[in-house]
MARLO-30594 format. One record per residue (C-alpha): x, y, z; residue in three letters; residue number from 1. Coordinates in Angstrom, 3 decimals, always signed. Each point is the difference from the previous one (the first is absolute). Layout:
# MARLO-30594
PT         xx         yy         zz   res     n
PT          X          Y          Z   ALA   NUM
...
//
This chain:
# MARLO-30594
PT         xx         yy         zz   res     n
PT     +0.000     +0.000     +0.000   UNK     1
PT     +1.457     +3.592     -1.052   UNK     2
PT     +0.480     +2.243     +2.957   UNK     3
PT     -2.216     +2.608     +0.166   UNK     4
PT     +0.593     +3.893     -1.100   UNK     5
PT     -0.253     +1.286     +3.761   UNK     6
PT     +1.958     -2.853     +1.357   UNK     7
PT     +2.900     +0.475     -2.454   UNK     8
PT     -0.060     +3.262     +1.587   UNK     9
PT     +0.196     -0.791     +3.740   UNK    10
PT     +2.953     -2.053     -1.139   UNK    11
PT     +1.714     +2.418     -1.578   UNK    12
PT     -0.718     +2.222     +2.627   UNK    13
PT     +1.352     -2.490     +2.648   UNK    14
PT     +3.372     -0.499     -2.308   UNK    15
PT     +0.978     +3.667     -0.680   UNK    16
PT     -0.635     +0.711     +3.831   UNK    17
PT     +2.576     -3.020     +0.914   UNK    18
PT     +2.405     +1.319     -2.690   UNK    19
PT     -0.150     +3.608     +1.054   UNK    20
PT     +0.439     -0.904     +3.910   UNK    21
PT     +3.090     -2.247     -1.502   UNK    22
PT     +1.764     +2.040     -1.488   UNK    23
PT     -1.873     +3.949     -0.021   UNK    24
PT     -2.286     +1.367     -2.464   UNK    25
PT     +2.407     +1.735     -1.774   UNK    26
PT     +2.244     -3.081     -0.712   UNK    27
PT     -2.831     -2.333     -1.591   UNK    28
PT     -1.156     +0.134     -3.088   UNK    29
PT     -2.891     -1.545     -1.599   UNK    30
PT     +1.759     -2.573     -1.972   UNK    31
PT     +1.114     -1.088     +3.015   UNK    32
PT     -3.354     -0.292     +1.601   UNK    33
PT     -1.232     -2.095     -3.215   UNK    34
PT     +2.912     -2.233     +0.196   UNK    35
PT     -0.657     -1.133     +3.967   UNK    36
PT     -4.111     +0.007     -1.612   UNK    37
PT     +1.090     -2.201     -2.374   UNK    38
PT     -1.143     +2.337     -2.375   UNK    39
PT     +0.418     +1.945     -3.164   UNK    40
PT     +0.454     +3.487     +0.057   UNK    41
PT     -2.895     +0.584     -2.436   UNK    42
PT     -2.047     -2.203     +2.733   UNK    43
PT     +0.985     +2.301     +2.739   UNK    44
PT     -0.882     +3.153     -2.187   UNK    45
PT     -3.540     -1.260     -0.342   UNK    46
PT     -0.847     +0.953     +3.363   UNK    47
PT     +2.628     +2.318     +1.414   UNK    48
PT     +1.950     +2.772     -2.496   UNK    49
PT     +2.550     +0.949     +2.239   UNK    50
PT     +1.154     -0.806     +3.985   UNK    51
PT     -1.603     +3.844     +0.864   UNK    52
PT     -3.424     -2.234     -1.244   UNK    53
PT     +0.715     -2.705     +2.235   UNK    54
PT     +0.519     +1.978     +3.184   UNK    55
PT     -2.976     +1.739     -1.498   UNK    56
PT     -2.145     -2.684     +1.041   UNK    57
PT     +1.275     -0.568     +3.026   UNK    58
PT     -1.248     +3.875     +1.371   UNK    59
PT     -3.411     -0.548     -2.192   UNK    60
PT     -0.455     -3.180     +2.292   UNK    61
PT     +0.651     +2.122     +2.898   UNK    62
PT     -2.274     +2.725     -0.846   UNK    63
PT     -2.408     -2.798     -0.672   UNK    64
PT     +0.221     -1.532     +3.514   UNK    65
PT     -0.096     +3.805     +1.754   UNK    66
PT     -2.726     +0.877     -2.290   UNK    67
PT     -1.796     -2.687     +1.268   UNK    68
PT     +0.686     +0.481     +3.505   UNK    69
PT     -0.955     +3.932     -0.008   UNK    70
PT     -3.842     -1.095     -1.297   UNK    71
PT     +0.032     -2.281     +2.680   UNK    72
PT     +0.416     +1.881     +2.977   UNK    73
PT     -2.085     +3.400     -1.854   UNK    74
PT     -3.122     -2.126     +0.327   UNK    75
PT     +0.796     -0.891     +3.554   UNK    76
PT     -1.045     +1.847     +3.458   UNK    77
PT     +2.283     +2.270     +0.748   UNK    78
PT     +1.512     -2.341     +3.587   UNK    79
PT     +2.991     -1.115     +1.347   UNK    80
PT     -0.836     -3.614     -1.129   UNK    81
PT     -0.208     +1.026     -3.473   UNK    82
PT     +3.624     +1.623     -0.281   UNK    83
PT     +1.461     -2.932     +1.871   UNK    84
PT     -1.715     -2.197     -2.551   UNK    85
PT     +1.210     +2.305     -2.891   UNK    86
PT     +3.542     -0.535     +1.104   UNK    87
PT     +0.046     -3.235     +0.550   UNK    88
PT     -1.221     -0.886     -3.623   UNK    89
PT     +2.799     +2.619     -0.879   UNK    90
PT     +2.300     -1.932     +2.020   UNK    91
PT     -1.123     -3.232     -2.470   UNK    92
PT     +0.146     +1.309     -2.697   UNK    93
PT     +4.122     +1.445     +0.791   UNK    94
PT     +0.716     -3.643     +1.284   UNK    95
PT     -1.706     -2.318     -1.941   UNK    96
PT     +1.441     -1.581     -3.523   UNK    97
PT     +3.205     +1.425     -1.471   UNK    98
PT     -0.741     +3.692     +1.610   UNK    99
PT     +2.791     +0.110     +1.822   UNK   100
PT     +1.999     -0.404     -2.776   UNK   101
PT     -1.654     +2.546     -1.614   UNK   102
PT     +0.061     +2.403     +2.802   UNK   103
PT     +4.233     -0.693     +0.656   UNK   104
PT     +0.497     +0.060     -3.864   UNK   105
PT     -2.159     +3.891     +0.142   UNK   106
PT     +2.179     +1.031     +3.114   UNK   107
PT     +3.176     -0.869     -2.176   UNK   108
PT     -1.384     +1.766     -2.690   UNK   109
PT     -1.234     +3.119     +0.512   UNK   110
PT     +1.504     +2.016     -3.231   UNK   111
PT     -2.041     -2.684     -2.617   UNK   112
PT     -3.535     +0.567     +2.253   UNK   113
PT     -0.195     +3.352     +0.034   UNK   114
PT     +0.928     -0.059     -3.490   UNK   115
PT     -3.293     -1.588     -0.892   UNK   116
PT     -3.372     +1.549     -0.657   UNK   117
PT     -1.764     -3.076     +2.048   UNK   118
PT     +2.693     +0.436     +2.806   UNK   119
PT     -0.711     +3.876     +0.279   UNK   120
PT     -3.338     -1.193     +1.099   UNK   121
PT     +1.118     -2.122     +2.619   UNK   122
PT     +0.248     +3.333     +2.365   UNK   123
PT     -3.790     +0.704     -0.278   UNK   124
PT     -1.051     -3.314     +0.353   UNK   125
PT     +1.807     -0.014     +2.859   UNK   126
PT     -2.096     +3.265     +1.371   UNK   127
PT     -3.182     -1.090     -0.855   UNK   128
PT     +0.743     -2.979     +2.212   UNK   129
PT     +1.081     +1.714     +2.869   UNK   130
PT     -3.232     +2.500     -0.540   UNK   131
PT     -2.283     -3.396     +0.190   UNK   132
PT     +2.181     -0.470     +2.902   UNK   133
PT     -0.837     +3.148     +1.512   UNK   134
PT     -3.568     +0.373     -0.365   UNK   135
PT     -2.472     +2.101     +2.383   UNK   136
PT     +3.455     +1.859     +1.362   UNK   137
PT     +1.312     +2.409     -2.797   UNK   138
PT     +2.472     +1.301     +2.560   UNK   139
PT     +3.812     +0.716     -0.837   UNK   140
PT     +1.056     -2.498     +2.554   UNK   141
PT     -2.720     -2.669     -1.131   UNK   142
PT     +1.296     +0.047     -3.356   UNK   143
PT     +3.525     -0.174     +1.190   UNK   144
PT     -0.797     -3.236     +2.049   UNK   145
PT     -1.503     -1.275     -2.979   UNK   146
PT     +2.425     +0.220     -2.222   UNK   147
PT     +2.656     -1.162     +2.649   UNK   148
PT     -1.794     -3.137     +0.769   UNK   149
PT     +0.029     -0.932     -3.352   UNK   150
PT     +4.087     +0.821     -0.511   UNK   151
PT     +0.399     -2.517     +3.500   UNK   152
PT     -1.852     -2.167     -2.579   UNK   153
PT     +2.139     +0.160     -3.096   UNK   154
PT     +3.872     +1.058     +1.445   UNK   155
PT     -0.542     -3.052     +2.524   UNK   156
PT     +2.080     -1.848     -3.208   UNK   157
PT     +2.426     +2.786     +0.609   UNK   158
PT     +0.098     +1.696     +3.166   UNK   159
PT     +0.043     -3.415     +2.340   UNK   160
PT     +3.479     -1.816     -0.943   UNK   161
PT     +0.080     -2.416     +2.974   UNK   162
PT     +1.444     -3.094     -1.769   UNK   163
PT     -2.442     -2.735     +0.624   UNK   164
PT     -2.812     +1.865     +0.381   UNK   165
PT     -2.787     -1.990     -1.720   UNK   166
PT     -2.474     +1.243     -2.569   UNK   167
PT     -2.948     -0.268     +2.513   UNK   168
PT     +2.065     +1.634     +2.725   UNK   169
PT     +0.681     +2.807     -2.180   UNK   170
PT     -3.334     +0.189     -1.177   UNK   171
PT     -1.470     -0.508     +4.129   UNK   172
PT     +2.496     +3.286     +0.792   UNK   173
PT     -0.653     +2.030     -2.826   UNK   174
PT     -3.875     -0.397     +1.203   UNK   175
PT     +0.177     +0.817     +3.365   UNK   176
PT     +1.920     +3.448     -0.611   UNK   177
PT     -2.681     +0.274     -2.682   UNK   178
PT     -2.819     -0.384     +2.654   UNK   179
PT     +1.993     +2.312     +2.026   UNK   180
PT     -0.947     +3.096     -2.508   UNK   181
PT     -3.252     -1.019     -0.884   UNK   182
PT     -0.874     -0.333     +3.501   UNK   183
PT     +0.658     +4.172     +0.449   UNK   184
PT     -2.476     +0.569     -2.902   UNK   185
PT     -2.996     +1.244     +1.271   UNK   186
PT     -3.727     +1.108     -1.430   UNK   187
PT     -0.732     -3.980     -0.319   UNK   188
PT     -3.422     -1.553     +0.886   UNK   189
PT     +0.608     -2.390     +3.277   UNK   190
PT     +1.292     -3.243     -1.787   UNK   191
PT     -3.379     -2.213     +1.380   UNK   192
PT     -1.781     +2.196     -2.447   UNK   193
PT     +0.645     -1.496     -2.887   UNK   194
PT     +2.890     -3.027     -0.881   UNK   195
PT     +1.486     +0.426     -3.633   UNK   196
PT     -1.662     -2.312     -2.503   UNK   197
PT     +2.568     -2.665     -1.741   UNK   198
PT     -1.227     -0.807     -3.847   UNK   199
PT     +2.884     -2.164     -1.303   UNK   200
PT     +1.046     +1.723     -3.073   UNK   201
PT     +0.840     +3.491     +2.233   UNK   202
PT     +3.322     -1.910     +0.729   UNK   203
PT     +1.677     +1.923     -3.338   UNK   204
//
C-alpha cells in the first residue's frame, strides 16, 4: 500500500528535524534529507520546496495547536479552574510527540524563525493565549502573570538544566510555578461555579 500524501509529510518532517538537531540547520541540505528518506530529490520537492518550508510547518502546527487552545478557554467561564485547565493542555501539547524537539531545535534557531512570515506570528499567538489566560482581569499585572505562566511552561526545556530531571518532572515544576501566577489573577467566578468542559478534539 502507497503511503499516504500527509504521512509522507510527517516523515519528512520527523527526518529533517533529526538531521537539523544532528548536525544544525544551516549544515543540511535537502539532498541530504532525501538520501536518509530514501528518497529522490524530486520526491522531496513534491511536498516541501525548500528547508525554510519545512520549518514552515512546524510553526503552522504550532499555531494550529494554540489556535485551538485560545477557542477553548474563550468559550469557558472566566475561573481559576479554567486557566489551570488551559495550561495544562498547553503543557500537552509542549510535551507530547516530537515537540520538544521542535521547541530545542526553535531555541537554537532563532535567526531562521523570525525570518519567516508564519514564525512572525508565533508572538501574537502567543498573546492571544495569555489574554484567554487572563480573562475577567484586564489588569497590567494579570496580563503579566499570564504571560509568565505560560514562559514557566515553554523555557522549562531551557531554563531547568538539572541533569536527570525527567520529562514529567519538568513538566510537574514548570506547572506549579505556573499555578503560582495564575493563582494572583483575580476577577474570576469562585471555581464551584462552573468546571471547564473537556470535548476531545480541544486538545490541538
Amino acid at each position: 500500500m502507497r503511503e499516504s500524501t500527509g504521512g509522507t509529510r510527517e516523515r519528512i518532517k520527523a527526518v529533517a528535524l533529526e538531521l537539523f538537531t544532528e548536525q544544525g540547520y544551516e549544515k543540511t541540505s535537502l539532498r541530504e534529507i532525501a538520501e536518509r528518506l530514501n528518497v529522490t530529490k524530486a520526491a522531496l520537492y513534491y511536498h516541501f520546496k525548500s528547508k525554510d518550508d519545512i520549518v514552515a510547518s512546524f510553526v503552522e502546527d504550532r499555531l494550529d495547536q494554540m489556535d485551538a487552545l485560545t477557542a477553548w478557554a474563550e468559550s469557558q467561564p472566566t475561573t481559576l479552574a479554567t486557566r489551570r485547565a488551559l495550561i495544562s493542555r498547553y503543557a500537552d501539547t509542549m510535551f507530547g510527540g516530537d515537540m520538544p524537539s521542535v521547541m530545542r531545535f526553535f531555541e537554537q534557531n532563532q535567526t531562521v524563525l523570525k525570518s519567516l512570515s508564519s514564525g512572525q506570528q508565533m508572538r501574537s499567538r502567543m498573546m492571544r493565549l495569555a489574554s484567554a489566560l487572563c480573562r475577567g482581569d484586564d489588569s497590567p499585572a494579570a496580563q503579566l502573570r499570564a504571560t509568565l505562566s505560560l514562559f514557566a511552561v515553554h523555557t522549562s526545556w531551557f531554563a531547568v538544566r538539572a541533569p536527570d530531571i525527567t520529562d514529567a518532572e519538568r513538566r510537574r515544576l514548570a506547572l506549579e510555578v505556573a499555578d503560582e501566577l495564575l493563582a494572583a489573577i483575580g476577577g474570576a467566578e469562585p471555581d464551584e461555579a462552573a468546571t471547564p468542559s473537556d470535548p476531545a478534539n480541544a486538545r490541538g
